[in-house]
C-alpha positions in Angstrom: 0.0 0.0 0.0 1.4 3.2 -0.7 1.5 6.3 1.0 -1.5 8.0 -0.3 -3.5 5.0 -0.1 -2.9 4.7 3.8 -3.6 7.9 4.1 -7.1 7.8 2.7 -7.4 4.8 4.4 -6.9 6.5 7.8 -9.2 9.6 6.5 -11.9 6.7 5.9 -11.5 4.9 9.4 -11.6 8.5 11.4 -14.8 9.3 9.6 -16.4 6.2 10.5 -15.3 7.1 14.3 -16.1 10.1 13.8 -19.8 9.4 13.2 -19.9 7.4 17.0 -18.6 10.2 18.6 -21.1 12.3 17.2 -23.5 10.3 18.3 -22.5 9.8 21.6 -21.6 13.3 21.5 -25.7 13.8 21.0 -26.5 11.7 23.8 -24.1 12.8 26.7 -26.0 15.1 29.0 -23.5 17.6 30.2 -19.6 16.8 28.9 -17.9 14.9 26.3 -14.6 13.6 25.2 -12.4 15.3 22.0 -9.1 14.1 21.6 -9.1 12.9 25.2 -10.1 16.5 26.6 -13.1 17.0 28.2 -15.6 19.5 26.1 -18.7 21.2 27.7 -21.2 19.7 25.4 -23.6 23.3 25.6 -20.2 25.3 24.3 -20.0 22.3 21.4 -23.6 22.5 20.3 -23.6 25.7 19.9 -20.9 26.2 16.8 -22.1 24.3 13.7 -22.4 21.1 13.0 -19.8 21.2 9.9 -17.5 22.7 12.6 -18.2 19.7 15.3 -16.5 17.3 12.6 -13.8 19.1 11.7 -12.7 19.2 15.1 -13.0 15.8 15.4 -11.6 14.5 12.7 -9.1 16.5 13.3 -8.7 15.0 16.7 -8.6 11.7 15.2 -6.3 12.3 12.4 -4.1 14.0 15.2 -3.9 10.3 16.6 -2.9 8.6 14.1 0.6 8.1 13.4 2.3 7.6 9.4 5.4 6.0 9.7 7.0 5.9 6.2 8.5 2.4 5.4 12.2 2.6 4.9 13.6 1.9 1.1 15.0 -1.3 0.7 18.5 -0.4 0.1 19.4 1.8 3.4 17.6 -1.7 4.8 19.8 -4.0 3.1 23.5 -1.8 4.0 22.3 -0.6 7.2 19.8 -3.9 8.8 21.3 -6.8 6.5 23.4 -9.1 8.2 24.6 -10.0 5.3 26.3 -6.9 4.7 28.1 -7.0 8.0 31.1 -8.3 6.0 32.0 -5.0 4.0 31.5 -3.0 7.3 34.0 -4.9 8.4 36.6 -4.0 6.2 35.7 -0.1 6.2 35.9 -0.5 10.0 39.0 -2.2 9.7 40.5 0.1 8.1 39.2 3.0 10.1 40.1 1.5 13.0 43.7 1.2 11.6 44.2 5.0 10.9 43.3 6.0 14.5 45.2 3.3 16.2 48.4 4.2 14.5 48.0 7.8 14.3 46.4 7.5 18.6 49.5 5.0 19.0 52.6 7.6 17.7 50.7 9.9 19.8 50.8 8.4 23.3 54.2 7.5 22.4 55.1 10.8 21.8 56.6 13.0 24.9 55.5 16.2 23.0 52.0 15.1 23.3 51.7 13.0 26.6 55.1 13.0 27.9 56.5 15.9 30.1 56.0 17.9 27.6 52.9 17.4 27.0 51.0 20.1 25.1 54.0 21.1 23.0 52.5 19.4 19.9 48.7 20.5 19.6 49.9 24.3 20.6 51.7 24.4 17.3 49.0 22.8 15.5 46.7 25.6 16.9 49.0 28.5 16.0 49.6 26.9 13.1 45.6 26.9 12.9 44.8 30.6 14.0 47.4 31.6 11.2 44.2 30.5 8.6 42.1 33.0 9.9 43.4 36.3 8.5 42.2 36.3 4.4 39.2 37.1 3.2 37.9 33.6 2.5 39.5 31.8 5.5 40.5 27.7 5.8 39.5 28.7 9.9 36.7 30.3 10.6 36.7 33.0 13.2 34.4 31.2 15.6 36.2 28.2 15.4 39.6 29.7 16.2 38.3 32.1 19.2 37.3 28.2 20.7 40.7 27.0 19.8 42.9 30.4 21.7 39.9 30.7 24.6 39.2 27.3 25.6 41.6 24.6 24.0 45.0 26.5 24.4 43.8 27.2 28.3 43.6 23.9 28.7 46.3 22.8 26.1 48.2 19.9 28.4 44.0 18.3 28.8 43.2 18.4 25.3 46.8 17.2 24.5 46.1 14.1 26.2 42.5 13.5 25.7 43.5 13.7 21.8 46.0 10.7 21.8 44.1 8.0 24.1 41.1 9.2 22.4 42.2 8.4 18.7 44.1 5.2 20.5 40.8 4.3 22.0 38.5 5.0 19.2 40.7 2.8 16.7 40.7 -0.2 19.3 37.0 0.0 19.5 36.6 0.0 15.9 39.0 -2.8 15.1 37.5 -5.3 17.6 33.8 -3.9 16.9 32.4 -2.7 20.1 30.1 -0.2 20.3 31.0 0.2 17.2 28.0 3.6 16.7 29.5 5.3 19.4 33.1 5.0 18.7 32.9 6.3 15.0 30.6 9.1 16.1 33.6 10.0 18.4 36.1 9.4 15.5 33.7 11.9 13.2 33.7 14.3 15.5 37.8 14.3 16.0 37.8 14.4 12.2 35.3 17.4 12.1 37.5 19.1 14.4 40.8 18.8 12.1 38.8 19.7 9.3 37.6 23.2 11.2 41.1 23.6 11.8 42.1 23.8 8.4 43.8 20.5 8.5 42.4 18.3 5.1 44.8 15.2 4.8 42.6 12.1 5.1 39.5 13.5 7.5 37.1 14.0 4.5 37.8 10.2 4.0 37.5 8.5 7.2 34.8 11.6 8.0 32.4 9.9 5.1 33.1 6.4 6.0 32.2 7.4 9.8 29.2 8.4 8.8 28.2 5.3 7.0 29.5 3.4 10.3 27.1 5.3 12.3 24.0 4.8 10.0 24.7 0.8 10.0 25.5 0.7 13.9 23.4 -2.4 14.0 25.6 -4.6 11.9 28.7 -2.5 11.5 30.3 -4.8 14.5 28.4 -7.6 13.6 31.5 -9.5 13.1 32.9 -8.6 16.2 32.2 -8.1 20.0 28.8 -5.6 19.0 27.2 -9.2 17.9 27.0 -10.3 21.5 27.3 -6.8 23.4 24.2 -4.7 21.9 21.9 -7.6 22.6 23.1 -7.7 26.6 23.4 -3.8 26.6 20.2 -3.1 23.9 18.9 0.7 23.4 17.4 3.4 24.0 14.0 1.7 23.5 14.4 -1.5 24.0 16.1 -3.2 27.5 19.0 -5.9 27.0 18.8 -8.9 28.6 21.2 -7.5 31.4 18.7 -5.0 32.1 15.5 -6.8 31.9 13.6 -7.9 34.8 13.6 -11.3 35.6 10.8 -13.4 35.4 9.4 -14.8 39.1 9.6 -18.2 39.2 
């Protein structure tokens, strides 16, 4: 059925409901029900009577919800199972450019070492330095965050940056939560690309993306396949939270 045809379909079904509510509505004495309110029946004779059912069918066209099936091809690369295979190699190798790049970070003294905070102060000067054409690679917003809030706390950020690309590529290799480590991934990516920095962030940037839209099987092959369903969502419990039944 398509979407105009469930829509008339609902119009068709309200109508018919609407025509017992009216008649209820005829034989209450003293209040009735719209939408779940209670209505004063002498203040909803008195207006007229084409008036009575377009309130309620708007009332019951305001309770019905139209979910719009989802295409079949966002289904088969985002729900499939059978997909899960080529998510594996884009999180593979995903996974691989934050672990090494997270890896020469933590090893680096300049970043987590004593002198920590050395490195990502020259990459923000280095950053506020594309702010000053007309058509800048930094925009001004962006680099009053970077001097106000990132250099204040340079020797913080420095160190959250390396164990968080290290961290982010682990999780991606080994597939756990997989969703929420390439949304952290596209967001350090988003970050270099503010800065002015291009490199490989457009790339792993897109491919995080399509991580994040196929979160259910994305770490399918992996440690997701056994987690999500002990863990669940939003709007469903996992077994681990779900109540256990009395004996």
């Amino acid at each position: 059925m398509n979407l105009i045809a469930r829509v008339d379909s609902i119009k068709r079904r309200a109508f018919i409901k609407t025509f017992a509510v009216g008649r209820s509505l005829s034989a209450s004495s003293d209040r009735s029900n719209i939408g779940g309110r209670p209505v004063p029946l002498f203040l909803f004779n008195r207006v007229s009577p084409l008036f009575k059912w377009r309130v309620i069918l708007n009332c019951q066209n305001m309770a019905k919800q139209i979910i719009i099936d989802e295409s079949p091809v966002s289904k088969f690369l985002f729900s499939d199972t059978r997909v899960a295979w080529f998510w594996l190699i884009v999180r593979i190798y995903v996974g691989w450019e934050w672990l090494t790049a997270g890896w020469e970070k933590v090893q680096d003294p300049a970043w987590t070492g004593p002198n920590a905070g050395g490195a990502l102060s020259g990459f923000i000067q280095g950053a506020l330095h594309k702010t000053g054409s007309a058509h800048p690679d930094v925009q001004g917003w962006y680099a009053d965050w970077l001097q106000n809030f990132v250099l204040t706390y340079v020797n913080t950020w420095s160190h959250l940056v390396a164990y968080g690309e290290l961290l982010v590529g682990i999780a991606l290799i080994i597939g756990i939560l997989t969703g929420i480590a390439a949304c952290f991934g596209l967001f350090m990516n988003l970050n270099y690309l503010l800065a002015g920095t291009v490199s490989i962030n457009p790339i792993l940037f897109t491919l995080s993306i399509g991580l994040i839209l196929g979160w259910k099987i994305a770490g399918y092959i992996g440690l997701d396949r056994y987690l999500l369903p002990l863990l669940g969502t939003p709007w469903e419990q996992g077994n681990v939270f779900k109540p256990k039944a009395s004996k």
